[in-house]
C-alpha positions, 0 to 999 in steps of 0.5 A, a space after each residue: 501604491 496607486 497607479 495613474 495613466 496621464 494624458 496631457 495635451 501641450 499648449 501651443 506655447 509649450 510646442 513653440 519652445 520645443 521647437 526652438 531648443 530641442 530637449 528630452 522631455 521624458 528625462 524632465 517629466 520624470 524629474 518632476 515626477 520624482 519631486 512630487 513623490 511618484 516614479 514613472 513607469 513609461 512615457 510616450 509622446 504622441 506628434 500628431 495630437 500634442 499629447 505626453 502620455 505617460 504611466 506613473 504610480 504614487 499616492 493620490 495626494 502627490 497625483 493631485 498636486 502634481 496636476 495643479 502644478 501642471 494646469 498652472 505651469 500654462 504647459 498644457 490644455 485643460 483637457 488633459 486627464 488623469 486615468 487611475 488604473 489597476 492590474 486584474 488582481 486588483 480589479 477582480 478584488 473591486 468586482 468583490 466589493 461591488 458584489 458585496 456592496 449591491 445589498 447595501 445601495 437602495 435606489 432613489 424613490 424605493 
């Protein structure tokens, strides 16, 4: 299962609506995530940059759709940004392949 760190930045309107009827956004964010195939691993709120950061992990499709339907909600900025992460087992298996793939790439003009 993929893992991906969200960083979303709330539009001025969304702000507004906090304000004016307070809620627990990790419990929203988390059920919206459950729909889209994906579980939560943590959720954080940053006040003084209008960010969510949050940790998820499920397959890239569900990540995809999940974005669109973010981007479209009107919710957040558009430069919010979606990180893929990994664990070190997982990243020394990536140094690996980079090895192996070096003899197979050949730069432009040679």
């Amino acid at each position: 299962m993929s893992k991906y760190v969200f960083i979303a930045k709330y539009s001025i309107d969304a702000i507004k609506g906090m304000i004016s009827s307070p809620q627990d956004r990790k419990d929203a964010i988390g059920q919206l995530l459950s729909a889209a195939g994906m579980s939560m691993t943590d959720c954080f709120f940053s006040p003084s940059s209008a960010r969510v950061v949050l940790i998820a992990e499920g397959p890239a499709k569900a990540r995809d759709a999940l974005v669109m339907m973010i981007m479209a909600s009107g919710s957040f900025d558009l430069d919010s940004e979606v990180i893929d992460i990994v664990d070190s087992d997982e990243f020394i298996d990536c140094m690996k392949q980079a090895g192996q793939l070096v003899s197979a790439y050949k730069a432009a003009g040679q």
